[in-house]
Structure formats: C-alpha cells, structure tokens
N, C-alpha and C positions, 0 to 999 in steps of 0.2 A: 429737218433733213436727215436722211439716212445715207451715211458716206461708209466707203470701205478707202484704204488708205493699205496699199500694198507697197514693202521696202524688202529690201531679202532677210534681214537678219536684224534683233536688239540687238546685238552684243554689244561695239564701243564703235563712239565715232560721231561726226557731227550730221549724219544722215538721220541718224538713230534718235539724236539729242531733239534733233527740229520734228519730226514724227510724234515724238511722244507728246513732248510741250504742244504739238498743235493738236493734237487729240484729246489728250486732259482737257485743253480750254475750249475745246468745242463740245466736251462732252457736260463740263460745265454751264454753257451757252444754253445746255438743252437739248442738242440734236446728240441721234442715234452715232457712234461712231464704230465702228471694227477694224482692228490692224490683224493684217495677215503677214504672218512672217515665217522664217524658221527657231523664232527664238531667239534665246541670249542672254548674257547677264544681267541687262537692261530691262526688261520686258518688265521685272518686278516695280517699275517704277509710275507702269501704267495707271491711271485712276480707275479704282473699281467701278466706276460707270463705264468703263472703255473697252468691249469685250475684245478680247484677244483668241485666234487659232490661228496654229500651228500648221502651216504648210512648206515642203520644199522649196518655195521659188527663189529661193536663192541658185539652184542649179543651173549650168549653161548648158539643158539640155532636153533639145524639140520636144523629144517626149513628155518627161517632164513636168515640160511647160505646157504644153496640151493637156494635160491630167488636170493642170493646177489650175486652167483654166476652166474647163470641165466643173469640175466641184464648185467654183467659184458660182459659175455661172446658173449654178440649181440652187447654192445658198442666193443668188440674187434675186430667184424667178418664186422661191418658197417662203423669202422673209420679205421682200419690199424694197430691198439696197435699192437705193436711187441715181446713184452717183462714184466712179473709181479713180481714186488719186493716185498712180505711181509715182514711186519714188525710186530710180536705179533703172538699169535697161532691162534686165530679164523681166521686172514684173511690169515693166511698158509693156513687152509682147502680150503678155497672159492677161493684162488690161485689155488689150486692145482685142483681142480673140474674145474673152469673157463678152465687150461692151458691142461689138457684132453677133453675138448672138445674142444679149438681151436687149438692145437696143437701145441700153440708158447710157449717159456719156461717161467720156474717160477723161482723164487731164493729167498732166508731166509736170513734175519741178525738178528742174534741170540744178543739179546740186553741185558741177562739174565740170572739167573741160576735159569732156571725156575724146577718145578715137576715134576719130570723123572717118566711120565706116557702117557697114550694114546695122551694125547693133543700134541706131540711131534712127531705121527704118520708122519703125513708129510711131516715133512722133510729128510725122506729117502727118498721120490721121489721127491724130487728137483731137477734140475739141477743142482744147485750150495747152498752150505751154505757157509754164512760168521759169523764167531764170531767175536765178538767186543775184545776179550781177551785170551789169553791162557787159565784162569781161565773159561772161560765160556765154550769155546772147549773142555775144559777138563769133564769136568761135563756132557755134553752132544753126548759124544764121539759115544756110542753105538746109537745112532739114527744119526746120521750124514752117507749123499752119501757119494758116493766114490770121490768126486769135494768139496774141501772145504777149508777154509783157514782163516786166522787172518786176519780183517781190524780193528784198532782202531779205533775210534768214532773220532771226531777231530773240536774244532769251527774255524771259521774267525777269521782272527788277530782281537785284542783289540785296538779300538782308543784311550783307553785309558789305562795311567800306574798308578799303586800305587809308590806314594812318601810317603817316613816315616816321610816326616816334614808337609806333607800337612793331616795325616790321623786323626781322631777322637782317643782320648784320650780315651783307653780303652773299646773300643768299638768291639763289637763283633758282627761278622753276620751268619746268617744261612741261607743255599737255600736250596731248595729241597722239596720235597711232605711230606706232613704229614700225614706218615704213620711207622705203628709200626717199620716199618723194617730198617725207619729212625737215628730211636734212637735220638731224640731231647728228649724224656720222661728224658734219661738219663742224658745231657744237664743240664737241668733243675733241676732235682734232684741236680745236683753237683753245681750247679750256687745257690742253695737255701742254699748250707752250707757257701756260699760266700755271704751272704746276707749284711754284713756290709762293703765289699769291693766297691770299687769307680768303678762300669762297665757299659755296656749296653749293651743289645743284639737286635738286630735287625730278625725278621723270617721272609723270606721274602716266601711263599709258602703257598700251600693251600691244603684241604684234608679229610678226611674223620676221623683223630685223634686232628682238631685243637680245636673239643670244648673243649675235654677232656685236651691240652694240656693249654689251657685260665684259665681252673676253676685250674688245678693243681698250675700253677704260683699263679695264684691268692692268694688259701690256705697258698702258701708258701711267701706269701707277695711280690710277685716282677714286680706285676703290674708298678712299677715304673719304673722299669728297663727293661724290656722285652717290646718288641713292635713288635704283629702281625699285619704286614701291606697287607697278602693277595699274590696275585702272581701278580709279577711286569714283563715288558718286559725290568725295566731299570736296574737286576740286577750290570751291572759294573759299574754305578756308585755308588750306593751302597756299590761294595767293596773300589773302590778307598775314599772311606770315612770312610774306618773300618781300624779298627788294626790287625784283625783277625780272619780268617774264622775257624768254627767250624765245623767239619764233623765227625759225630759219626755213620757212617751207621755201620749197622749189616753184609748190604753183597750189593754186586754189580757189575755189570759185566763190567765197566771200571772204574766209576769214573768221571764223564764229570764236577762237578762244582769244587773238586780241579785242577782240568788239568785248569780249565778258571781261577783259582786265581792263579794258575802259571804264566800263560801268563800276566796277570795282574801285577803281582808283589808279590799280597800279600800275610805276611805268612799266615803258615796254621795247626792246628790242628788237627790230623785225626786221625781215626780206623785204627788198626793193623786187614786189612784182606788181603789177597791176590793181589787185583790188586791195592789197594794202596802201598803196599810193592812192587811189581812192579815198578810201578810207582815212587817211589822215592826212589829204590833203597838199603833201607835201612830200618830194625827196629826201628833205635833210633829215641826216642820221638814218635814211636805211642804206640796209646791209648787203650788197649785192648774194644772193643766194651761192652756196655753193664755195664759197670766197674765204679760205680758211684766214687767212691774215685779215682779212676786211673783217670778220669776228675777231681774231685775240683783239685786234686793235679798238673796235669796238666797246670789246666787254674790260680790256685796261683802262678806257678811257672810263667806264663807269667806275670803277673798281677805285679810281684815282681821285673823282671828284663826287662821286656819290649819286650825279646824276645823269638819269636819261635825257636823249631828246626831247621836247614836249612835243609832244600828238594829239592834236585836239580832237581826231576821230569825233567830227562832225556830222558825219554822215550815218550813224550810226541809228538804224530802225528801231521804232519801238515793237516790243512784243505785242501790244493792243493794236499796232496797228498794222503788223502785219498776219495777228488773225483778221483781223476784221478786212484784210484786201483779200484773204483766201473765201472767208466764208461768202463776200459778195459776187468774185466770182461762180460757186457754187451755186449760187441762188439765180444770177444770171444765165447761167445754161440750164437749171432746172426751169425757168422761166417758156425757156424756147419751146 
C-alpha cells in the first residue's frame, strides 16, 4: 500500500509520537508511507524508509489549505498515493479536498476532545473515523460516518524497566507539553506547599506556558528542586530514574505518557478524568484535576510512605496490535 499520513507539525507531543511509530512500522511492514507536515524537532526521528515533505498545513488558513491540498493532490495523481490518514482538523480539510479530487480515500484518528464546532465538518465525509478512546468517540459522536471505530494509541515495548532499588530517591517527573490544559501550574502549586520536604521534580517538555511556569517556581522558591530540561527524545530513561511520574492533565483523549510509565514499571500519580479511570480501572488514588490540596496531599502521602497507588492499567494496547488494526483498516477500504 501507498499511504500519506497528514499531521500539522513533528515538533513535541503525543499526535507527533503516534505518527512517527506508525510510520516506521508500516514502512517496515513494506508499504510505501509519506508524512506531510510542517516539520519540527521530531521529524529526525522518521525511518529513512519513511519519506517526509514539508508543507504548511498546519495553518488555519482557506487558502492555505487549498494550496496544500492542491500540491497534495498532483503528488497523489503522479506517484500512485492510494490512501490519506489525517491526523488534526486542518489537515482533515486538505484530506478531504485532496481525496475529492483524486478520488482515493481519506480516514481520521481522532486524537482529542476537540470543540464540537465547524472544524469537525469533515469528518462526516471520511471513509473511515478512528478514536483513540471511548471518551473521545463519545464526545464526537454527532459528527462521526457511518465506518468508525476505537483504536488505542499504543508505543513499542520499553528496552527498559523501572526497578524500585535502582530509582532516585524522591524524585518526580513530568512529560508532556506545557500547556494549560496540562495542569503542571497545579503541580507546582502543591509541590510549593511541600517546600521543606526532600523531593525533585524533573519537567521534561516544552510549550508555550513554560515561562510562566519557571517565574512561578521561582516565586515559590523551588528553583532548587524543579528542573526544566526542555523536550528530550530520552524520555525512559528518565522515568527509569524517577520514583514517580506526575500526571495532572485536565483532559485527554488516551493518556499515552502514563500508558509508557506502565509499561515502564513506574508508579504513577494521576488525574481522575475519564480515560485514565479507564485505563486503570479504578478511582482510587486519582487526583481530581485542577485540586491543589488533592495534589500536596497526594504527593505527601507518597513522599511519606514511599508508595503509589497500584494501577494495574489493564487496558493498555499493544503497539502490534494497534498497527495491525490501522493497517487492516487501510486495506479494507482499498479493498472497496
């Protein structure tokens, strides 16, 4: 199969993380794949089987998107592309105009719980939608075809494991983008009323709330203890050097960096929203989002006894087999 695989941007993030790993392994598999983006720090991470160009479509703009789709759609009619996966709403539209004028199909992986407004037009004409989650299916119910379905997000096994006699001594870590919707502000807050306590946090990501979140530490004296190191590609080791990963998002449509501290080993502290209650099954020990004292209290009670809740994150998809539920999709509608 020849697939294109349209996202706006490598840079950081868990849109960018599932793109790449499903590309690699399909291009591994054998079929033809191309990601189209605008780039990013990530991009170097593609397999050189995996060709890559550089287009705009990250912009939220008609034009554009008409250009982007335009070019698209003469790279589709001069090399053979058989097949368009978006990933994000702008490059939905520029799928969906590209796959009207060449006539081969398009498909969605809904990564999100995104604003239940016009940007979400498109994908009633998809061939195929995939949610990453129940929670996001659900959400997005009244714009979804009639062809639609749950794939989990899912990474490559872990070369490496956490051991509880090899980890750092109170040490905490945080992945993820830094953005509001993160909730490390909150974090932070609750880590500040813990100031005389023996910790460290580690943040490993990058963002568009990180200055605000440097001058906040700061204020609250914990420049000593908190350490923005930026977005790393080596997050596991990392964990396998923490005691404890912190995840306070507000909201999410899987969850992909505590699914990798599962596979990992390590425990994990997390938001009580939906697809982490999923995912592990259970209420107890999460964190209502947003809940400053529901964190100190929280992270003293670790700090106290040494350990997390147990989360048996059951539910958690394998990488093989959430290639193998993309690639037969793909072969299904090339079938038609």
């Amino acid at each position: 199969m020849r697939i294109i695989q349209i996202l706006p941007e490598l840079d950081i993030g868990g849109v960018e993380r599932h793109v790449i790993d499903l590309s690699n392994d399909l291009a591994e598999r054998g079929h033809d794949v191309m990601v189209i983006s605008n780039g990013g720090r990530m991009q170097d991470q593609l397999s050189g089987k995996v060709l890559h160009r550089d287009l705009p479509v990250h912009k939220k703009n008609p034009v554009t998107a008409w250009r982007c789709s335009k070019i698209i759609s003469s790279w589709i009619r001069q090399e053979g592309w058989e097949l368009i996966h978006a990933h994000s709403r702008v490059p939905a539209w520029i799928a969906w105009r590209a796959s009207s004028k060449t006539k081969i199909p398009w498909i969605y992986t809904a990564h999100a719980c995104y604003s239940l407004n016009y940007g979400l037009i498109p994908l009633k004409h998809a061939r195929f939608v995939i949610s990453v989650s129940e929670t996001v299916e659900h959400h997005i119910k009244d714009f979804l075809p009639k062809d639609h379905t749950i794939v989990p997000v899912a990474l490559p096994e872990p070369t490496v494991k956490w051991d509880s006699g090899n980890r750092g001594k109170n040490r905490f870590i945080f992945v993820g983008r830094l953005t509001k919707i993160k909730g490390l502000d909150t974090v932070i807050e609750a880590l500040g009323k813990l100031r005389d306590k023996n910790w460290t946090l580690d943040v490993l990501g990058d963002g568009p709330e990180r200055e605000d979140l440097e001058k906040r530490a700061d204020v609250l004296g914990l420049n000593d203890k908190i350490t923005f190191h930026g977005y790393s590609e080596d997050a596991d080791s990392f964990m396998v050097r923490s005691s404890c990963l912190l995840f306070p998002s507000h909201s999410e449509g899987y969850g992909l960096v505590p699914a990798r501290a599962a596979q990992i080993g390590l425990p994990v502290i997390a938001s009580n929203i939906p697809t982490i209650f999923k995912m592990a099954g259970s209420k107890d020990g999460l964190v209502d989002p947003g809940d400053i004292e529901g964190w100190r209290s929280a992270i003293f009670d670790f700090l106290s006894t040494g350990k997390a809740v147990e989360m048996p994150f059951s539910n958690i998809h394998s990488f093989e087999r959430m290639v193998d539920s993309n690639e037969s999709i793909y072969s299904g509608l090339l079938r038609k």
